[in-house]
C-alpha positions in Angstrom: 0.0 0.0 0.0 1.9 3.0 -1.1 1.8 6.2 0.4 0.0 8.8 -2.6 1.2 12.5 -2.5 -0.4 15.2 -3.9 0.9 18.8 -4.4 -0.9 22.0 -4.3 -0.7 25.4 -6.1 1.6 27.0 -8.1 4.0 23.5 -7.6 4.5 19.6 -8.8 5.8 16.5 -7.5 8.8 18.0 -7.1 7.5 19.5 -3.8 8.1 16.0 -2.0 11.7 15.7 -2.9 13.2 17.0 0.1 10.8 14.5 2.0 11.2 11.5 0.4 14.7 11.7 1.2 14.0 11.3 4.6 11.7 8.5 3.8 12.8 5.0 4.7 9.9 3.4 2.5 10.1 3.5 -0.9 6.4 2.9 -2.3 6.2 6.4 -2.9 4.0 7.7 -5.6 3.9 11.3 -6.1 1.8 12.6 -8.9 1.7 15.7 -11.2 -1.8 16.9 -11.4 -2.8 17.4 -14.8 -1.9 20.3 -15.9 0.5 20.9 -13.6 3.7 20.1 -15.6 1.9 17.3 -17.0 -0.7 16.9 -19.9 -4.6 17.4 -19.4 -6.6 14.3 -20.5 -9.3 14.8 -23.2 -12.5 16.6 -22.2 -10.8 17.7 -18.6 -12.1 20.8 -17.9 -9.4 21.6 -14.7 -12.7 21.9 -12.5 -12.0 21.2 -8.8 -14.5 17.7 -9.1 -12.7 17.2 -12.5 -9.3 16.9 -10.3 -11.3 14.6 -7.9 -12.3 12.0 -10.6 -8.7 12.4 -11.3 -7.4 11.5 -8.4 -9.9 8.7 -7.4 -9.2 6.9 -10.8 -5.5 7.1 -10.0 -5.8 5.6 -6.7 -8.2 2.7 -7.8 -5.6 2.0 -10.0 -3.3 0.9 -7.5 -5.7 -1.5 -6.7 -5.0 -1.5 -2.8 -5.3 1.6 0.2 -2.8 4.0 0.1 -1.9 6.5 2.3 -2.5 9.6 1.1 -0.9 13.1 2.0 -1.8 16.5 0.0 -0.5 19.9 0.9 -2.2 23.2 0.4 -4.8 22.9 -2.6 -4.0 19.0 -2.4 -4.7 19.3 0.9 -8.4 20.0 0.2 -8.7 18.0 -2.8 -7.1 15.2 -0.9 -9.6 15.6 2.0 -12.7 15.4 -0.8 -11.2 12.4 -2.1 -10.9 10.8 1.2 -14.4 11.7 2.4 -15.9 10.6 -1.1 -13.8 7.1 -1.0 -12.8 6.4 2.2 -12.4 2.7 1.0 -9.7 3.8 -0.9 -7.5 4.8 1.8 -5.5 3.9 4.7 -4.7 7.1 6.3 -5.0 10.6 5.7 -2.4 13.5 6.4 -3.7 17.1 5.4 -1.2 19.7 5.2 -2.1 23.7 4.9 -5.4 23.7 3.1 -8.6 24.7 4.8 -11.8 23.2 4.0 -13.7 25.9 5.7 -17.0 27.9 4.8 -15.4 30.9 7.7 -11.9 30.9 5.2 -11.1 34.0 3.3 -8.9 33.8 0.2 -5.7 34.9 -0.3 -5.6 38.2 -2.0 -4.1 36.2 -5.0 -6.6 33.6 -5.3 -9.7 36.6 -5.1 -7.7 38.0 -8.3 -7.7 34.6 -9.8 -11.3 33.7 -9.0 -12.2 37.0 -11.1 -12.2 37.0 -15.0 -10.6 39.4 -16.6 -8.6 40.4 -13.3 -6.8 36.5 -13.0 -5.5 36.8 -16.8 -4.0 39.9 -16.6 -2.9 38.9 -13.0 -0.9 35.6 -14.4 0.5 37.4 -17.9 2.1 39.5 -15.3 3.7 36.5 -13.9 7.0 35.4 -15.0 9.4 33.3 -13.4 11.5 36.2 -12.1 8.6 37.8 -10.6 7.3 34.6 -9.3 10.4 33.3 -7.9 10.3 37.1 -6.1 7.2 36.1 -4.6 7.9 32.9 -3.2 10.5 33.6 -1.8 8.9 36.2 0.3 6.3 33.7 1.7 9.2 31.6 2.9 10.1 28.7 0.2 14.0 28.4 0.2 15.4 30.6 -3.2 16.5 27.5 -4.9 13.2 25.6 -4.6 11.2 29.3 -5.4 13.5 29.8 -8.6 13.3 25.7 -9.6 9.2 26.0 -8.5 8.6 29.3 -11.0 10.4 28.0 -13.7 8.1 24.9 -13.9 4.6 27.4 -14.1 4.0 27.2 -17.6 0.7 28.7 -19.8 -1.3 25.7 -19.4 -0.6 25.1 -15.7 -1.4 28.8 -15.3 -5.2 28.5 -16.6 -5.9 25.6 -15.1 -5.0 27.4 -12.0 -7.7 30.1 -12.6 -10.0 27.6 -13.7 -9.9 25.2 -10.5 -10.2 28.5 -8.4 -12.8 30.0 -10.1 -14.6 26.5 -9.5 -13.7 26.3 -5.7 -14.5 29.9 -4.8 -17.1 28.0 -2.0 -15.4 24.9 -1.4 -15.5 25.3 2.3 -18.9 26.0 2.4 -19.6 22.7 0.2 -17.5 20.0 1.6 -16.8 20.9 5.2 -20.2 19.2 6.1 -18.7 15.9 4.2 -15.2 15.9 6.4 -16.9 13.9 8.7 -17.2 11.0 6.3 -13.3 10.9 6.1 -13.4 7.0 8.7 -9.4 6.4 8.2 -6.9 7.5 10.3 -5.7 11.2 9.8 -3.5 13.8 10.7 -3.6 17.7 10.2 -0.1 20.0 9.7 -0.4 23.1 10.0 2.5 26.1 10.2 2.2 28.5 13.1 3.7 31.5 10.5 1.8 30.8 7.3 0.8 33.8 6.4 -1.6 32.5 4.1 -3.6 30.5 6.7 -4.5 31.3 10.1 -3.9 28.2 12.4 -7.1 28.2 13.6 -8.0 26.5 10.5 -5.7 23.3 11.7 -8.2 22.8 14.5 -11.4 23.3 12.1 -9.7 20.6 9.9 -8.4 18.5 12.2 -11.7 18.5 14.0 -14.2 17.8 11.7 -12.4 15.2 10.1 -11.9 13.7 13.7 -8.2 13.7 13.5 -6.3 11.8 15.9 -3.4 14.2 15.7 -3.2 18.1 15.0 0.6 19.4 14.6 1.7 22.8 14.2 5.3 23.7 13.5 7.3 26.6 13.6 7.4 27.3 9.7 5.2 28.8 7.5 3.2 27.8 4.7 5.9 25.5 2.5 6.0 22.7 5.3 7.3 19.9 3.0 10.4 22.6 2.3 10.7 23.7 5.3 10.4 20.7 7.7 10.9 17.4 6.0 12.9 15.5 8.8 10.2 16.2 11.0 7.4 16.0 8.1 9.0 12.6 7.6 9.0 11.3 11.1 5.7 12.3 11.5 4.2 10.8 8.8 6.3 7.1 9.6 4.7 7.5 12.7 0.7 7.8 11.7 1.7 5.0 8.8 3.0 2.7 11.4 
């Protein structure tokens, strides 16, 4: 039963390098979401429930529980997937992403969630300028340079176009956390300046998490933290 990673936004599987360094197992699968420095498959429409499908059909095809981590946006997609298809997984680890109808975006994600205002937003965006930006939220300058070099056009619209289909994801599937039956664990960083960590405790609560960790980092935990992301994580899969 592997363990299943899932990144969030603007990154790739290359976000769980650091980490599974520190791994000591080996049946590690982390995927690119489509679009996401990877190709999107006919008829996808980069929808938040079009990602979901996605994800189910990639665990099914394992053919066995896995244990499934997402950070950020994989966080919440992760948590959907989990409370959709429990049967599907072993454990659950949610890193940074509410799934809360009290959570306000981001002022980046408000200009992505508007037309017009997200486009001009993301033509603005070049690697330099992203890189800038990373940086400044706390990923190391290495990762932030490697990260915006990766954020092509097509990864950039489907990043409006899953935000502009999430704009009330908290209200609509905080109610459904509750179905998430596996065991489960909530990171959280007590400087993410993105995400209050008052949102750990309304994840980790109504998903009925055993554990709720906060560290001191910010919002890039599997950057910032991977020795102790790893331990963690060896602990709730033992």
């Amino acid at each position: 039963m592997p363990a299943f990673l899932v990144h969030g936004v603007p990154d790739t599987a290359e976000l769980w390098s650091h980490l599974r360094s520190h791994l000591a197992r080996k049946d590690v699968v982390a995927v690119n979401l489509p679009g996401f420095n990877s190709p999107i498959p006919e008829g996808f429409a980069a929808t938040k429930e079009d990602y979901i499908n996605w994800l189910i059909a990639q665990i099914e095809a394992i053919g066995e529980p896995v244990d499934l981590v997402g950070h950020d946006f994989g966080c919440i997609l992760t948590s959907r997937v989990a409370a959709l298809r429990p049967d599907l997984i072993r454990t659950w680890t949610g890193i940074s992403g509410p799934v809360d109808p009290e959570y306000e975006a981001h002022p980046n994600a408000k200009a992505w969630e508007t037309p017009g205002v997200g486009e001009t937003l993301m033509a603005q965006l070049t690697p330099d300028v992203l890189a800038e930006q990373l940086v400044a939220v706390g990923v190391p300058a290495e990762e932030a340079k490697a990260s915006a070099a990766r954020v092509d056009d097509l990864m950039k619209d489907c990043i409006l176009k899953l935000y502009r289909s999430a704009k009330t994801v908290g209200a609509e599937w905080h109610a459904d956390l509750g179905n998430i039956t596996p065991p489960s664990t909530v990171m959280w960083g007590y400087e993410d300046g993105f995400l209050p960590h008052r949102f750990a405790d309304s994840l980790g609560q109504g998903t009925a998490s055993e554990v709720i960790i906060k560290y001191r980092a910010g919002h890039w935990i599997p950057l910032e933290k991977p020795t102790e992301l790893a331990r963690e994580l060896e602990a709730l899969w033992g």
